[in-house]
C-alpha positions as CSV (number, residue, x, y, z in Angstrom):
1,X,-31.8,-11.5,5.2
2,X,-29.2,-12.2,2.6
3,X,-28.7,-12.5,-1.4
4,X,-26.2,-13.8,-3.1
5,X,-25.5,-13.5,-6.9
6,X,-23.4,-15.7,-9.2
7,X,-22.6,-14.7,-13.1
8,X,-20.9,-16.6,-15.6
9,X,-18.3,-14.0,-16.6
10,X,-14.5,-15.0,-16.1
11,X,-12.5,-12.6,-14.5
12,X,-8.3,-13.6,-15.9
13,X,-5.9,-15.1,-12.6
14,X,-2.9,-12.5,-11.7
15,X,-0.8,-15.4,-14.1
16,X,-2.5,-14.9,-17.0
17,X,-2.5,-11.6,-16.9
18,X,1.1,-11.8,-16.0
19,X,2.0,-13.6,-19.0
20,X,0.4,-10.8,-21.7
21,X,2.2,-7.9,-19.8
22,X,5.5,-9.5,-20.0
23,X,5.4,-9.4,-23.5
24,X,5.2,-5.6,-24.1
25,X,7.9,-3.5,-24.0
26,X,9.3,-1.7,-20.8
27,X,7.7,2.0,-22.3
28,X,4.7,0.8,-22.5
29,X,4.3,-0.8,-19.8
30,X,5.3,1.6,-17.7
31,X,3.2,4.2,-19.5
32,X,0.2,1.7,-18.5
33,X,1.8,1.4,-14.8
34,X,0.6,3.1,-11.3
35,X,2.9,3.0,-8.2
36,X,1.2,3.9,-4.9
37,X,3.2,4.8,-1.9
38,X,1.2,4.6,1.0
39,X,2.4,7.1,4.1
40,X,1.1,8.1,7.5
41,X,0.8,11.8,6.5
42,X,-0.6,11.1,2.9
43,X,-2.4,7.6,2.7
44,X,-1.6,7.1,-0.4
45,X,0.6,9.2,-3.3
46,X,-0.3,7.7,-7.1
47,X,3.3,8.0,-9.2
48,X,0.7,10.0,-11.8
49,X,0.6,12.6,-9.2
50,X,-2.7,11.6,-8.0
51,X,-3.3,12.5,-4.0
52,X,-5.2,10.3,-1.9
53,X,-6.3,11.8,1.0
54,X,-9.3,12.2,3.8
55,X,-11.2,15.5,3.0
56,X,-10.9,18.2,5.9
57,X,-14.8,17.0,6.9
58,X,-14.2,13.6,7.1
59,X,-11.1,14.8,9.4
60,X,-12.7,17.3,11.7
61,X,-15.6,14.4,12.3
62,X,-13.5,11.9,13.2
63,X,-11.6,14.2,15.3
64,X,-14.2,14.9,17.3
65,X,-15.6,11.4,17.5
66,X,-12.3,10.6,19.2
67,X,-12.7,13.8,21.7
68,X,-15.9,12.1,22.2
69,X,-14.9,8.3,22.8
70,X,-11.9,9.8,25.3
71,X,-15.3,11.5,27.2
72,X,-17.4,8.7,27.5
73,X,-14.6,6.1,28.5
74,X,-13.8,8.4,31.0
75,X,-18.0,8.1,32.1
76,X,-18.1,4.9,31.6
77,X,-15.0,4.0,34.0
78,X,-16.9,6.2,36.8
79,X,-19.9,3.8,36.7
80,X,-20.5,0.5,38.1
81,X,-19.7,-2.4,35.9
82,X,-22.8,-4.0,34.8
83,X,-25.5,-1.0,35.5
84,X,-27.3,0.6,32.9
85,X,-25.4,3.7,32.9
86,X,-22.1,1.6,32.5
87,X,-24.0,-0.2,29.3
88,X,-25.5,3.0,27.9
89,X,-21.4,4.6,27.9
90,X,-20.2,1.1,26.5
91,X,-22.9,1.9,23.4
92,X,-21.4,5.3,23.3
93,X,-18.0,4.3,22.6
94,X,-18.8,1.8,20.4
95,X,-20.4,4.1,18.2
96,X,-17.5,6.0,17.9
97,X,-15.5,3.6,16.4
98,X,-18.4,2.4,14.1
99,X,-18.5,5.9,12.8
100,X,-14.2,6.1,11.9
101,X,-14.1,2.3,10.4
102,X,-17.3,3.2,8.0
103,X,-14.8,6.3,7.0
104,X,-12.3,4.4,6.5
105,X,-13.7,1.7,4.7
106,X,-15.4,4.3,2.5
107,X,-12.0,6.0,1.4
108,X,-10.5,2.7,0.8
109,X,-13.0,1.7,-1.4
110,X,-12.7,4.7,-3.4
111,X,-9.5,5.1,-3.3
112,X,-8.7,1.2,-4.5
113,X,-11.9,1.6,-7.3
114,X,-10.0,5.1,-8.8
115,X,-6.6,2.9,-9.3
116,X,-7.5,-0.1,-11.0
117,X,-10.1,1.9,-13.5
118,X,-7.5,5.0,-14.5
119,X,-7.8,5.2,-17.8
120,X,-5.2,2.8,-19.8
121,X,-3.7,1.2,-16.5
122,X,-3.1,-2.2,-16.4
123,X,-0.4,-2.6,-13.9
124,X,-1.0,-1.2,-9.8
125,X,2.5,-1.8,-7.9
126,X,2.2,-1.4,-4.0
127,X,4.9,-2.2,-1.1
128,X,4.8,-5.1,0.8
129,X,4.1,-3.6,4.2
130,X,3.9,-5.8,7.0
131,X,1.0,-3.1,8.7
132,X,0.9,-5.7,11.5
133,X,4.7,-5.7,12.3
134,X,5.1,-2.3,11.7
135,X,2.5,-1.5,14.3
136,X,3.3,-3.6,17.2
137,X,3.7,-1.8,20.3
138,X,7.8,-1.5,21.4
139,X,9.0,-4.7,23.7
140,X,9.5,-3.2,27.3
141,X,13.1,-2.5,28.4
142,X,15.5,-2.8,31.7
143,X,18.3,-0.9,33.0
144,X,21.4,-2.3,34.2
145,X,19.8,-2.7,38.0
146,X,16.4,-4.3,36.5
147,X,14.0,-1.4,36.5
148,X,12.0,-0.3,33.1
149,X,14.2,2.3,31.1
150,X,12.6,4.3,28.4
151,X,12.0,2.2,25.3
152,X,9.8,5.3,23.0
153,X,6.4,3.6,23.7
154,X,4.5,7.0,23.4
155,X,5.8,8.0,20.3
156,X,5.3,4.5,19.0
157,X,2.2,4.5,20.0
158,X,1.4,7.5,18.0
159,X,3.0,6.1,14.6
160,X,0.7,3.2,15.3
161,X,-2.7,4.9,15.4
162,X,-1.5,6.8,12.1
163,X,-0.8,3.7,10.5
164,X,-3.9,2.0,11.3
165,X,-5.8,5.1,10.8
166,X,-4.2,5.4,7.1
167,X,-6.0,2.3,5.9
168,X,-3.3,1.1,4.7
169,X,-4.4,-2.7,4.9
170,X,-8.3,-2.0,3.2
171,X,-6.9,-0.2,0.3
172,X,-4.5,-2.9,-0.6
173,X,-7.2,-5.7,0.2
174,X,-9.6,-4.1,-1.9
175,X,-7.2,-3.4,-5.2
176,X,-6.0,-6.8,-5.3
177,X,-9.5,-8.1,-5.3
178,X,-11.0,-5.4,-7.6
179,X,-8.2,-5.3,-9.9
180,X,-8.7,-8.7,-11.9
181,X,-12.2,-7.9,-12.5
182,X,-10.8,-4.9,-14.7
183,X,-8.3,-6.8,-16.3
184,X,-5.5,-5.4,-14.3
185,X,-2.6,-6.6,-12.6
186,X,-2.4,-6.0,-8.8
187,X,1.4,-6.5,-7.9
188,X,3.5,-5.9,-4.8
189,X,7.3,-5.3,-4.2
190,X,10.0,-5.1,-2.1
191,X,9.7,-1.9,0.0
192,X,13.0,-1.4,1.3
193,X,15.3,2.0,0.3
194,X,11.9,2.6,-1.6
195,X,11.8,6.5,0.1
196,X,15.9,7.0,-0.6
197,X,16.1,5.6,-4.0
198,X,15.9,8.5,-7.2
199,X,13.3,7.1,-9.2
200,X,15.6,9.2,-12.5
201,X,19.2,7.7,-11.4
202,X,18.6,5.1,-9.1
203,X,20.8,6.6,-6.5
204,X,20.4,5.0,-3.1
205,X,21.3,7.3,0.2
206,X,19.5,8.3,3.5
207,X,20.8,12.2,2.7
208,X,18.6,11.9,-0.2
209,X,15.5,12.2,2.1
210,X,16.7,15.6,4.1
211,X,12.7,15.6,5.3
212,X,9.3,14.3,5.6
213,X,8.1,15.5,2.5
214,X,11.5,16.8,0.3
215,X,13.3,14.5,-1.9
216,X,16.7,16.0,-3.4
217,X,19.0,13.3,-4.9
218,X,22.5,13.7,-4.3
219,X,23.7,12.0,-7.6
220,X,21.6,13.6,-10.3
221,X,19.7,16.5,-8.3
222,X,16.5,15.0,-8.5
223,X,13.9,17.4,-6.4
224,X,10.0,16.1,-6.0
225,X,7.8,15.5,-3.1
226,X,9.2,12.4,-1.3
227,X,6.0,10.5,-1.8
228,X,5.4,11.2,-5.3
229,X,9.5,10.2,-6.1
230,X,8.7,6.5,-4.2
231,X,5.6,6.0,-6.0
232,X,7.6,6.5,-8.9
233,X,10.1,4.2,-7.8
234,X,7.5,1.6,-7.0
235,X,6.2,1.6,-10.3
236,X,9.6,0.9,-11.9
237,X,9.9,-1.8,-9.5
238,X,6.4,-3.7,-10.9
239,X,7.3,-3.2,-14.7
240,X,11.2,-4.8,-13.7
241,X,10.2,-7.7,-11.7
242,X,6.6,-8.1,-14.7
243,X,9.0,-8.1,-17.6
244,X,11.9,-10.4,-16.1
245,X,14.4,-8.3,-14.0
246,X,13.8,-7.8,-10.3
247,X,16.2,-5.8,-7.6
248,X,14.7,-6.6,-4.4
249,X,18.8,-6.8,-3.3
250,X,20.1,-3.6,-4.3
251,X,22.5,-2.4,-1.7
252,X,23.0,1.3,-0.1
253,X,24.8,3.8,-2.5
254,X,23.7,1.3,-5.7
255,X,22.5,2.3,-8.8
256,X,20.2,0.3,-10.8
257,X,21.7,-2.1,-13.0
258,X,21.1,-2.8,-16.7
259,X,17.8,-4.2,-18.6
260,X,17.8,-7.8,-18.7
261,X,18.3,-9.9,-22.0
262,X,15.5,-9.8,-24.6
263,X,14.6,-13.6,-23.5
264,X,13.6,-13.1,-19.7
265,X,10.2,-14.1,-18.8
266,X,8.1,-13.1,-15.6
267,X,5.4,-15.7,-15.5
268,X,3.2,-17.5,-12.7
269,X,1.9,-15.8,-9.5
270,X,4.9,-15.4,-8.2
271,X,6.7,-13.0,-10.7
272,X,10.0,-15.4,-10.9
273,X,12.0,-14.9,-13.7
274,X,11.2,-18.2,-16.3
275,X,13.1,-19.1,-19.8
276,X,11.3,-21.0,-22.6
277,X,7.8,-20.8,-24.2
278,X,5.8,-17.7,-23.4
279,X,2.2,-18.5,-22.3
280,X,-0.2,-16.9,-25.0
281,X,-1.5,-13.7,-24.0
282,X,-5.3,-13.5,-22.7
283,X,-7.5,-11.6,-24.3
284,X,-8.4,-7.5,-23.4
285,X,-12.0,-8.6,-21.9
286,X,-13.2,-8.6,-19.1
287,X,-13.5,-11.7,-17.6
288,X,-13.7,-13.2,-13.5
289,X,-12.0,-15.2,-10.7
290,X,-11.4,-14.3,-7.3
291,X,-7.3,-13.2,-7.3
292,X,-4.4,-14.3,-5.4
293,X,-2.1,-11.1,-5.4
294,X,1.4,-11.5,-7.7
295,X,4.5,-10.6,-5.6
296,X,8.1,-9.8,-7.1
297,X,11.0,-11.6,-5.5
């Protein structure tokens, strides 16, 4: 059985909300921003310093609903296909996984709900991560005589489960559709240089990243947690590309380059930069349509 439930309240489209944020100043907009850098050790690291993370109980379950599904794989590859034994270990295994998706899809909708109602946000920036790219197993490779040389498939394969496991794909599915119905932008930008760039100078350098978790810019001498710096990055990459100036191009060793005239205009879906007559700006309520998510170029 099934219900479905139609209101007459209008949610604001990504544009129109677009239009209004464009016409505030780059302070306050960024005081009314949140970047979220989403990582393999920490799902995802809030630029107000807000951590994102599976709870230790949620963690030790899981773990042992893996040790578990690695048990009864192991049973069920023992048995004959088709028998009731086989069926009962296929049930097994299955439950497993139902168990770490409802998890999952638990902490995304949390997670996604918590960013788009912050008090006084209006603005969520995420990356662009292609999850499905960036978790595709290795291409097999040959030696000079034909035969299979090493090609790093098992540590691939562990980046892989981590990013799948992260949720990375749920909580950014989830914002983009919860974030209209609270009158909020949901915006995603370039990711690349995002962990080497200082969010205070804009210094770009791999020696800027000497480890997992340590930033330490070698311009300015910047130190924050590496996650926390990116997020902050992030977010001055939404309130740029909102209000008119975007830097999706900005080479190794750049610095960030200088605020854009007082007539540039991010408007439409898209966030290109537009001249000419600003759109009027929608009202603070509440209102409802399903989203298409803005993207900086």
């Amino acid at each position: 059985m099934s219900f479905a439930t139609e209101d007459d309240v209008i949610h604001p489209r990504p544009a129109e909300i677009q239009a209004e944020l464009s016409q505030w100043d780059e302070a306050s907009l960024h005081a009314a921003t949140i970047g979220v850098d989403r990582g393999v050790a920490v799902p995802a690291y809030a630029s107000t310093g807000s951590v994102y993370a599976f709870d230790p109980v949620q963690k030790q379950r899981m773990a042992r609903k893996e040790r578990q599904r690695l048990r009864w794989q192991r049973r069920m590859a023992r048995r004959a296909k088709g028998s009731s034994g086989w069926h009962k270990a296929k049930k097994r295994v299955a439950r497993t996984h139902t168990y770490a998706n409802n998890v999952r899809k638990d902490f995304a909708h949390k997670t996604s709900h918590a960013l788009v109602t912050a008090p006084g946000v209006r603005l969520v920036v995420m990356e662009d991560l292609k999850v499905a790219s960036m978790s595709r197993r290795p291409k097999a490779k040959t030696d000079e005589r034909g035969r299979h040389a090493p090609n790093g498939a098992r540590a691939k394969a562990g980046l892989n489960k981590g990013i799948l496991h992260s949720a990375w794909g749920k909580i950014r599915t989830y914002a983009q559709y919860k974030a209209p119905r609270n009158n909020v932008l949901f915006l995603v930008v370039p990711p690349h240089h995002s962990s080497q760039e200082c969010a205070v100078c804009g210094h770009i350098h791999p020696d800027n990243r000497p480890s997992q978790s340590r930033f330490v810019c070698q311009r300015c001498g910047q130190t924050d947690h590496a996650d926390h710096n990116a997020s902050r990055v992030i977010a001055r990459r939404g309130v740029t590309a909102v209000i008119g100036q975007c830097k999706s191009h900005q080479q190794v060793g750049a610095v960030r380059p200088e605020p854009p005239p007082p007539d540039g205009y991010a408007g439409g879906d898209q966030g290109q930069s537009q001249k000419g007559k600003r759109p009027t700006a929608h009202r603070s309520s509440k209102p409802e349509t399903m989203p298409t998510t803005a993207q900086a170029v």
